[in-house]
C-alpha positions as CSV (number, residue, x, y, z in Angstrom):
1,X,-35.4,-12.7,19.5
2,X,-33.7,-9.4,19.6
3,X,-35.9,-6.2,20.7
4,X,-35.3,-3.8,17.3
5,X,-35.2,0.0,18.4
6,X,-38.2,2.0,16.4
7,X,-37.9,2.3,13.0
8,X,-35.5,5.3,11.8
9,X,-36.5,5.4,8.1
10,X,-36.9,8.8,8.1
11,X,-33.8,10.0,9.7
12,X,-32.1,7.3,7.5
13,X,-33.1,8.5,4.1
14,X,-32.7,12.4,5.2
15,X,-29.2,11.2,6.3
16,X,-27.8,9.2,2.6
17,X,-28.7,12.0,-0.1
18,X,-28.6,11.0,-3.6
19,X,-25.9,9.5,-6.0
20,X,-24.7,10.4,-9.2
21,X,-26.5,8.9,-12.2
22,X,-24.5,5.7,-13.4
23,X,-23.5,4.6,-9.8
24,X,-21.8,1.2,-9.4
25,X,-23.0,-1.0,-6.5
26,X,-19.8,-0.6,-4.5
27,X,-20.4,3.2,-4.1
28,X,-23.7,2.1,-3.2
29,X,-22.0,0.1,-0.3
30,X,-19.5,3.1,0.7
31,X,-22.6,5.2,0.9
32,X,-23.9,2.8,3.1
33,X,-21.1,2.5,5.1
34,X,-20.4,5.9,5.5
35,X,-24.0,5.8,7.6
36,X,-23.4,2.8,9.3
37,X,-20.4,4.2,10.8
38,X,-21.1,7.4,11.5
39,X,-22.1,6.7,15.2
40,X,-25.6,7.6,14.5
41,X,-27.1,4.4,14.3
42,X,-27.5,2.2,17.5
43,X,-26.9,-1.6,16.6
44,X,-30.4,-3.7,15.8
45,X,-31.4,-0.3,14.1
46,X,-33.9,-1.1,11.0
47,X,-33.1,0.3,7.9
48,X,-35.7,1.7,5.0
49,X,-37.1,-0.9,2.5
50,X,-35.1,-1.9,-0.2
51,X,-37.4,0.5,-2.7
52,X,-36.8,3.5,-0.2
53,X,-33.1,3.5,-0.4
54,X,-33.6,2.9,-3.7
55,X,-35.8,6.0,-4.4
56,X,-33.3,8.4,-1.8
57,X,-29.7,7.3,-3.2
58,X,-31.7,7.5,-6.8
59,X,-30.3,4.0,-7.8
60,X,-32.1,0.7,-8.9
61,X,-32.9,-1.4,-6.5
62,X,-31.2,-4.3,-7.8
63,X,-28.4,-1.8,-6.7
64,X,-29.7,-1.8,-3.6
65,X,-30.1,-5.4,-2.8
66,X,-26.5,-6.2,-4.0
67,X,-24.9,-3.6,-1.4
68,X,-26.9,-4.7,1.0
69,X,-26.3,-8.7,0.3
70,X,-22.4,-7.7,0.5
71,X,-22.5,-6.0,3.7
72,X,-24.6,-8.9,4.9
73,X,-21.6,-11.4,4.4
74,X,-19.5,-9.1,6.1
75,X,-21.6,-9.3,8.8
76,X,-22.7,-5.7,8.7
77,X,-26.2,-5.8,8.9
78,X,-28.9,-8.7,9.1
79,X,-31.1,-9.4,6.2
80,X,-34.6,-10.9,7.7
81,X,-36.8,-12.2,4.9
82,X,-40.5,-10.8,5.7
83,X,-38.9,-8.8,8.7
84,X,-36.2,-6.0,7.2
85,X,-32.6,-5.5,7.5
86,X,-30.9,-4.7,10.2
87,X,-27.9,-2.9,11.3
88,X,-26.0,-5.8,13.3
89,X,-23.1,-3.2,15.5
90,X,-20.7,-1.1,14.8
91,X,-18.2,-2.0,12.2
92,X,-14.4,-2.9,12.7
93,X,-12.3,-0.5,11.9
94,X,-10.8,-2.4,9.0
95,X,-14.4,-3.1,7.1
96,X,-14.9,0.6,5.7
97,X,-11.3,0.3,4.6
98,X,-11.7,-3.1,2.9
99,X,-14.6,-1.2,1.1
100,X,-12.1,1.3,0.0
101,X,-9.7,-0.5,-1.5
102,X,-12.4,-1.5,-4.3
103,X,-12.5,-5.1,-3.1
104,X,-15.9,-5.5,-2.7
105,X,-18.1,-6.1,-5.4
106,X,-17.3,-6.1,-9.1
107,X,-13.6,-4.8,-8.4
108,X,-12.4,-7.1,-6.3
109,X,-9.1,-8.5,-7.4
110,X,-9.1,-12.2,-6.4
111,X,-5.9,-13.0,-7.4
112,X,-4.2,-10.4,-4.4
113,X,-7.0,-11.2,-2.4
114,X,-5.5,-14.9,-2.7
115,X,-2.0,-14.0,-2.0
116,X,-3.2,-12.5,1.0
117,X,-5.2,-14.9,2.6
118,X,-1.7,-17.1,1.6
119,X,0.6,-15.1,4.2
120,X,-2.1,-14.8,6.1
121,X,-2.5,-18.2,6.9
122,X,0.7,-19.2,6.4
123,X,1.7,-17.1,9.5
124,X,-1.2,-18.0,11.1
125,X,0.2,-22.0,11.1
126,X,3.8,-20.4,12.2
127,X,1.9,-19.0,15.2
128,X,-0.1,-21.6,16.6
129,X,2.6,-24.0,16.2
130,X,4.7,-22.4,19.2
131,X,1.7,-21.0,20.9
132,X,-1.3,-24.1,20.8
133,X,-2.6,-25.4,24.2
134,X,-3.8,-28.7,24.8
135,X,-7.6,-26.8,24.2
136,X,-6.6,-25.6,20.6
137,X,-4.9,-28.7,20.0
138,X,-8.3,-31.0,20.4
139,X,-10.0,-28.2,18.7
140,X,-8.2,-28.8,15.5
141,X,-8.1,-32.5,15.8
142,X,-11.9,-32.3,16.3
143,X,-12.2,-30.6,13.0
144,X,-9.9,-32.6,11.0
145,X,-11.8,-35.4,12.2
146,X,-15.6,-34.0,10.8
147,X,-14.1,-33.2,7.9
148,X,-12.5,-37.0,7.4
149,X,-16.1,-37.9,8.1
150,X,-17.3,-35.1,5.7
151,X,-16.0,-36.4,2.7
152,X,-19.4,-37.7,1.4
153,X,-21.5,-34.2,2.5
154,X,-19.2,-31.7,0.7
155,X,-21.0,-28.6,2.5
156,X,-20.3,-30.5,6.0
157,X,-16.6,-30.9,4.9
158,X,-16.8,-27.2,4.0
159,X,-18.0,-26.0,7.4
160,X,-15.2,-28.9,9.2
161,X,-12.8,-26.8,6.6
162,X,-13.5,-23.5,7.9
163,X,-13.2,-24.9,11.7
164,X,-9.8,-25.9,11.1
165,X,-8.7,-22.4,10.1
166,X,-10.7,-21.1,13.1
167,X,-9.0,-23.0,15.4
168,X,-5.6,-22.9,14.1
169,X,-6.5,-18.6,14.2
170,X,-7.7,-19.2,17.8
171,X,-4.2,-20.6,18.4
172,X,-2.6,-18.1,17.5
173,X,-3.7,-15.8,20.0
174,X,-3.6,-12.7,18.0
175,X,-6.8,-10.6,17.3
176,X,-6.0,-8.1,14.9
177,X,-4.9,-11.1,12.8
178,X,-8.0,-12.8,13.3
179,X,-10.1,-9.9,12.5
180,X,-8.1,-9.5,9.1
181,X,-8.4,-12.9,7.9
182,X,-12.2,-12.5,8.7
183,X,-12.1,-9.8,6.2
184,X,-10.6,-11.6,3.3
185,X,-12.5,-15.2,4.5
186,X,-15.7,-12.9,3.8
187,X,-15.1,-11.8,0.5
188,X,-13.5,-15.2,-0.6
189,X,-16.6,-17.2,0.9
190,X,-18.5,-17.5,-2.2
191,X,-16.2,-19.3,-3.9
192,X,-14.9,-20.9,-0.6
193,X,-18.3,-22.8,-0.1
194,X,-17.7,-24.4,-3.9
195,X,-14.5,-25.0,-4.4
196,X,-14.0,-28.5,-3.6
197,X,-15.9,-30.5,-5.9
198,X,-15.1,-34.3,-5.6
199,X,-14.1,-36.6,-3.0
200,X,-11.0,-36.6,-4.3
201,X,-10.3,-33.1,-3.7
202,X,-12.0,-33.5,-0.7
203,X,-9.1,-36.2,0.5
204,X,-6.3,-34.3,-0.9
205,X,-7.4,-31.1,1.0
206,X,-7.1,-33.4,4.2
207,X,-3.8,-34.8,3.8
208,X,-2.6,-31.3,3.7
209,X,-4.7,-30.4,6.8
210,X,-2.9,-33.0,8.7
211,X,0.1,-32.7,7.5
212,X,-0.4,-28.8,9.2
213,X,-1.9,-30.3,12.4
214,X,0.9,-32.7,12.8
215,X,3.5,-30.1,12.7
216,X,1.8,-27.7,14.7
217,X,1.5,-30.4,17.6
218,X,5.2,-31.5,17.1
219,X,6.1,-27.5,18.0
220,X,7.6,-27.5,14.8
221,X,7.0,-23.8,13.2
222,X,8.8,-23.9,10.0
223,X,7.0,-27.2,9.2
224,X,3.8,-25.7,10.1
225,X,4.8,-22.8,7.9
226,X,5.8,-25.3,4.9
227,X,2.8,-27.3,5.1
228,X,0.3,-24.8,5.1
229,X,2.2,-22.9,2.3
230,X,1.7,-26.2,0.1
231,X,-2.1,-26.2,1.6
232,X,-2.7,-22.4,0.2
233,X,-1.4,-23.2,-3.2
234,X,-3.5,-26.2,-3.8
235,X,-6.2,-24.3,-2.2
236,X,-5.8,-21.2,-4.5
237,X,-5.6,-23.2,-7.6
238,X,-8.9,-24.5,-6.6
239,X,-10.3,-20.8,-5.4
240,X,-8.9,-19.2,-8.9
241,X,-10.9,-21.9,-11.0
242,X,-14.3,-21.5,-9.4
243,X,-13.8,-17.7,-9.5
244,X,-12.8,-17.1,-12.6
245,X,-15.3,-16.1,-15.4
């Protein structure tokens, strides 16, 4: 277990001020972020009760809890039942910005956060098709394979699912790629985890899977490409359904 530096409640409150009346919870989380960000805080820092922030940003704390649950998925700070949350590092560069472009919580437009993750990953197969090593190549194999087994365990064939992309992203060899596709995996997760519902869906999702691997180990980039374009816009179909109201 971690060792948490002491308790900076104090400091943390003085530092966040109060909001306007009428607040949405994404200001909430810019507000937030702002502090997180600032340099102040050392990573493993423990931030005020729930009611605290509540009281000092003069919000609900319903408010609150939301903010914080988003910034959690992000994997901007650790929320410990019966312990507190905690401030997990410094934040990418590209995190506050994702905040700012009103994708967060209640304005986030799925739809272009689709299309995104599309190119995204379409490029992604483009890549790792002329750049996978033997050691990315059993990687993806290895998922492909837990999620043939995964079929009947829908949240195991979810996890296999997001290995796949992981390795195919590994492949790729490009950071700053990776790091945005985090981004838009994180605020596309909660529908992610739910959007294959049968095993039929479950076996159509792998066909297209290998039919990405199988071009990506023939060295074939624009098959990659084509595949994993076909892959994205069954995938989006299903993402759009489960997201929409």
């Amino acid at each position: 277990m971690p060792a948490y530096p002491d308790d900076r409640s104090a400091e943390i409150t003085a530092a966040l001020g109060a909001l306007p009346a009428g607040t949405p919870v994404s200001e909430v989380a810019r507000r937030l972020m702002d502090l997180f960000t600032s340099g102040d805080l050392d990573a493993g820092t423990r931030l005020p009760p729930e009611r605290q922030l509540a009281a000092t940003l003069g919000v609900g704390r319903s408010a609150v809890r939301e903010a914080l649950a988003a910034l959690e998925i992000l994997g901007i700070v650790d929320v410990r039942p019966g312990s507190g949350t905690y401030l997990r590092g410094t934040a990418s560069e590209l995190l506050p910005q994702t905040l700012r472009w009103g994708l967060l919580i209640g304005q986030k437009n799925t739809a272009e956060l689709l299309e995104l993750r599309s190119g995204l990953e379409i490029y992604v197969a483009r890549l790792a098709a002329g750049r996978a090593e033997a050691s990315d190549l059993r990687a993806i194999a290895g998922s492909l394979e837990r999620m043939r087994s995964g079929v009947g365990d829908l949240r195991a064939f979810a996890r296999a699912d997001l290995d796949f992309h992981n390795a195919l992203a590994a492949a790729a060899g490009n950071d700053t790629l990776i790091d945005l596709l985090h981004v838009v995996r994180s605020l596309l997760q909660v529908y992610a985890d739910r959007a294959v519902h049968d095993e039929a869906e479950a076996r159509i999702a792998i066909d297209e899977h290998d039919a990405v691997f199988q071009a990506i180990e023939a060295e074939d980039e624009d098959a990659a490409a084509s595949a994993m374009a076909l892959h994205m816009a069954t995938a989006s179909q299903r993402l759009a359904a489960e997201a929409a109201p």
